[in-house]
N, C-alpha and C positions, 0 to 999 in steps of 0.2 A: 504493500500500500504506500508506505514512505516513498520508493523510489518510483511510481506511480503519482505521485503526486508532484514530484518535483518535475516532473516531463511533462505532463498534462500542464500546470500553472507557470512554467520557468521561475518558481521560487526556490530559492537559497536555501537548504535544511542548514549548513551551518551556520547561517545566520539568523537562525532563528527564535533565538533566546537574547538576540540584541538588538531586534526590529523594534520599532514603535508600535503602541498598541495596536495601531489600524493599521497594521501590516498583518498584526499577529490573528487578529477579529479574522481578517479576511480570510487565514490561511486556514481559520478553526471553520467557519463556512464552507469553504471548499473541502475539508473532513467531511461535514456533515453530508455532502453531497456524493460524496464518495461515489456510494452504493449505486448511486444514479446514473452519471459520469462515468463507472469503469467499464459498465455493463457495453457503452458504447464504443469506448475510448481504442481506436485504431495507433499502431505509429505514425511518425511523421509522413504524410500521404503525398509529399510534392519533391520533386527533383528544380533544382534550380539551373537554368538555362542560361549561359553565359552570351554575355553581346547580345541580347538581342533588339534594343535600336539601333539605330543606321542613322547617324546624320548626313543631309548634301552637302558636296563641295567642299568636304575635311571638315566643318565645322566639330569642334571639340563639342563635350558632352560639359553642359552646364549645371550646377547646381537643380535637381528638381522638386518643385513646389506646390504639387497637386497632379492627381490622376484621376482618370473615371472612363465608365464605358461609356462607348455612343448608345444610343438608344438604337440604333440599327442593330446592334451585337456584335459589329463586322469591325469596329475601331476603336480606339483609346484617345481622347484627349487628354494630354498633359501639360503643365508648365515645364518648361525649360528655361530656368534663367540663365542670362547673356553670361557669356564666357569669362568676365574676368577671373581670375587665378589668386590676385593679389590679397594676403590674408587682410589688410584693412578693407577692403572692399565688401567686406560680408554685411551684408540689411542693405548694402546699394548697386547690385550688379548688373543692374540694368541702365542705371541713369545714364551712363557715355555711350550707351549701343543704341544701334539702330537693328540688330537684331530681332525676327520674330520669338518674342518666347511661349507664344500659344501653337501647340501642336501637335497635329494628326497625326495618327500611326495607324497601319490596318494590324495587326494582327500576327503579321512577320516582322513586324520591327520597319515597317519602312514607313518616310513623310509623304503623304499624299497631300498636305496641307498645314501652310501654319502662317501668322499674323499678329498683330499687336506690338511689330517694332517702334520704340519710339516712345510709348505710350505709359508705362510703367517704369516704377523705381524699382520697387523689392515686392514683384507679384506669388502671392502667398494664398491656397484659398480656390476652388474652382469648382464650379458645378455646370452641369447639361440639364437643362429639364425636358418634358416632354415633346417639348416639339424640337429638340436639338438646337438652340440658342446654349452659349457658351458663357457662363457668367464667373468672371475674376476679381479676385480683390487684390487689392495692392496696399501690406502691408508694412511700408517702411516706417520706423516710430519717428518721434519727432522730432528727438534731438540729432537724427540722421538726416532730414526733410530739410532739401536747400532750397531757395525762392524759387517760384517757378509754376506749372501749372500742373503736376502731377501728384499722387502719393494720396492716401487717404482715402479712397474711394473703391469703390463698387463696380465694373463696366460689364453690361451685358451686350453680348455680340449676335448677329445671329449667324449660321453655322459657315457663312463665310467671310466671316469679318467684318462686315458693317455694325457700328455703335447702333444700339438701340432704343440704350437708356443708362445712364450713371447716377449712382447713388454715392452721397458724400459731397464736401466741398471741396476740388483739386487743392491739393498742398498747406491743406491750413487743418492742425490738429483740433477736436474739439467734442463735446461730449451731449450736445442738443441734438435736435430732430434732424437737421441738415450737415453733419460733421462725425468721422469718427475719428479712434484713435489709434491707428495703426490693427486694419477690422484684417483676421486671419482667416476666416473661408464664410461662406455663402451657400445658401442651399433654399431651395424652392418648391414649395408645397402643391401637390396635385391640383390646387384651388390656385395656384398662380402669385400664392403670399410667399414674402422672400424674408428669408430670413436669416442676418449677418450676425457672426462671432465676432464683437468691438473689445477686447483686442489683444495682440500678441504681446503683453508684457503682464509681469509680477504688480507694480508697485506702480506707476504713472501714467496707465492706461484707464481707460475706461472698465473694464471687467463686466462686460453685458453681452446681450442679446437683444439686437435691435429687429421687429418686424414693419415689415410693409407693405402695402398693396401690391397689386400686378402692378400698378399703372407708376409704383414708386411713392406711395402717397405713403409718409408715416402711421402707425398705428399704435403704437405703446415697445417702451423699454424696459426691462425687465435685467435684474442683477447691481453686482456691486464687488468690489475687493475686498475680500474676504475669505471665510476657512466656512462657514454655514450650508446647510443646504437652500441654494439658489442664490449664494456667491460663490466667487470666482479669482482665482489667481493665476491668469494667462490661457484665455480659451483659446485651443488652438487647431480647433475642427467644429466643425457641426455637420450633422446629418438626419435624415427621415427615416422611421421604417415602414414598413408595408401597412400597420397600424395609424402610421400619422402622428408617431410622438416624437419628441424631438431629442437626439443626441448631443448632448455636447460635451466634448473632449477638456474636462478642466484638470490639463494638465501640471498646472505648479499645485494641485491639488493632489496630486496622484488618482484620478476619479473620475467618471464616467457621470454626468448627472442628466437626468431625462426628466421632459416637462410637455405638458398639452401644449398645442400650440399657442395656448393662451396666457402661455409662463407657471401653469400650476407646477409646482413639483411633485414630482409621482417619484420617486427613488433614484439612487445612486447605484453605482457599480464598481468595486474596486478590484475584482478579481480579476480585470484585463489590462494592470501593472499602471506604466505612467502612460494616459495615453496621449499619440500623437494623433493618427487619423483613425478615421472611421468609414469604413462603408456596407453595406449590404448585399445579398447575394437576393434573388426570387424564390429561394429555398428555405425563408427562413432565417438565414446562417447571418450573424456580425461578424466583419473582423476588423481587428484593431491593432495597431502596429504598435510598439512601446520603445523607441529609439534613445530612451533617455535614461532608463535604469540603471543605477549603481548603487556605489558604495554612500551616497553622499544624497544625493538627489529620492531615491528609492530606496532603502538600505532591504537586500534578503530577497531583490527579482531580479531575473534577466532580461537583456531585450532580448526581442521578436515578431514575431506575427501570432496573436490568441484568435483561435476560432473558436466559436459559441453561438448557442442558440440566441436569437434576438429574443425571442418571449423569455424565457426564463432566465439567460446568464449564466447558465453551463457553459464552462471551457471545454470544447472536445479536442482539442489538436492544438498544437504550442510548434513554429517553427524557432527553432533557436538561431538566434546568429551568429557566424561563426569568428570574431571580431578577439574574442579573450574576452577573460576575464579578472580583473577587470576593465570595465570600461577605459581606456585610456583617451581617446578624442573624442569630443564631444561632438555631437550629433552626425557618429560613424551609420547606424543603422537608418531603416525606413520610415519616413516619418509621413507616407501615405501609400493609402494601398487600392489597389482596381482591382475586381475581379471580373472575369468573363464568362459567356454561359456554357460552358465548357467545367465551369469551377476552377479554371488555372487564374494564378493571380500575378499583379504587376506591382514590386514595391517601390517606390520614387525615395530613393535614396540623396540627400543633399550632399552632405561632405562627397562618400564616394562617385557623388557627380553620376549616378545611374541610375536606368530602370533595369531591375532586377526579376526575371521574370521567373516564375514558379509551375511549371507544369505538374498539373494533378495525374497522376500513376498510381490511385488507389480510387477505389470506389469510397 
């Protein structure tokens, strides 16, 4: 059971007489679950596939900042941010490029499509909704945010590039109806309401959940900085599930907290580590990437990839990464994941500047 448990959750059995309480809560939870859990509990079901994007024309692989399937089932839209290398340049790798960092892949790793040179600083955050319109945030914070007309904001495309609608004030931080503060993903409800994660920091950000019409109209803000349930310390995903409640990745929280769309809170989740992203499968399935776990940040989990049922919060499958332990560079693993209907998935790795693809070889 012990070593069952630490491959199903990626938690640390030796550390675990030194974890914090709500490390230790979690791990007594996932005992209880045990019985439930093992009954299913396959090994790791995916082989990892090396190289498989392709950029044109040598373009180097840049930092990546969001994934997701098209709605066809036939492509992945991803962020790719612009190339620079230079370790100060991190929160601003877009700003000197004319590079597109929004782009298409079919399915073998190639571009059939990509756009938004110019137009973002540090694009962080990406959703498709139904009809295939392509929606980004650009999350540069503020003390990175040079004069000018970009950062801060929302931009929805439709599926070949044309602007359709922006949400936010271009390059001015701020925490009203019309302004965010460095907003880190977006995501879009079957009813056409959009709704942004404000924003990518601990301590001088906003820490909310902003929604709004289809048409971009405000409608109420919800959250605040803090350790409670329905605050926030660095949200850094959001997502819908098949149900219509809402995920979000409150990562400087180590926690997973879910809400109606109307901000009620319904529960939290800590058994799927620190998370970074989130997405859904048609099957049911979360999964959520945890890029940030260590000795310090998360003390007694590893990163990886946790799959779990979306209704209940069973971990069934844990991809570990193979990085050591411990963690030595910071944000080495996936900090977003796609998957396809095939069940293979695509993890959008920053540091390592790749998409890491997972083909599923188990039922």
């Amino acid at each position: 059971m012990i070593k069952f448990l630490k491959i199903i959750t990626g938690f640390r059995l030796n550390n675990f007489f030194t974890t914090p309480l709500r490390v230790v809560v979690t791990f007594l939870i996932v005992i209880s679950a045990g019985a439930v859990v093992s009954a299913q509990f396959q090994p790791n079901p995916y082989r990892a596939v090396e190289n498989w994007a392709k950029l044109p024309d040598g373009r180097p692989m840049g930092a990546v900042g969001d994934l997701m399937l098209d709605p066809d089932g036939k492509h992945i839209w991803a962020i790719v941010r612009c190339s620079a290398t230079e370790s100060n340049r991190f929160g601003t790798e877009c700003l000197d490029s004319d590079l597109d960092p929004i782009i298409k892949f079919d399915l073998n790793g190639n571009v059939v499509k990509s756009f938004g040179g110019g137009m973002f600083i540090w694009p962080h955050g990406l959703d498709v909704d139904q009809g295939g319109n392509v929606w980004v945030a650009d999350a540069v914070s503020a003390k990175k945010t040079p004069k000018g007309v970009r950062g801060h904001q929302v931009v929805k495309f439709s599926p070949e590039g044309k602007v359709l609608l922006t949400l936010g004030t271009p390059g001015v931080a701020g925490d009203g109806p019309d302004h965010f503060n460095a907003p880190s993903d977006v995501v879009v409800a079957s009813n056409g309401d959009i709704f942004v994660a404000d924003g990518h920091s601990f301590d001088d950000g906003n820490n909310r959940v902003v929604k709004f019409s289809k048409e971009g109209k405000f409608i109420k803000a919800w959250g605040k900085t803090g350790y409670a349930p329905g605050e926030f310390r660095m949200l850094h995903a959001i997502a819908i599930d098949s149900e219509g409640r809402v995920f979000v990745a409150d990562r400087g929280n180590n926690r997973i907290q879910i809400f109606n769309q109307d901000g009620k809170f319904l529960t939290q989740w800590t058994q799927f580590g620190r998370p970074s992203g989130i997405t859904f499968d048609d099957k049911g399935q979360i999964y959520v990437t945890d890029s940030e776990s260590d000795l310090i940040q998360n003390p007694g989990w590893e990163m990886g990839i946790r799959i779990g049922n979306a209704k209940t919060g069973w971990v069934s499958s844990f991809i570990l990464y193979p990085w050591g332990d411990p963690r030595v560079v910071e944000g080495t693993g996936a900090e977003f994941v796609a998957v396809d209907k095939e069940g293979n998935l695509y993890g959008g790795e920053p540091r390592p500047r790749r998409i890491q693809k997972y083909v599923k070889v188990m039922p």
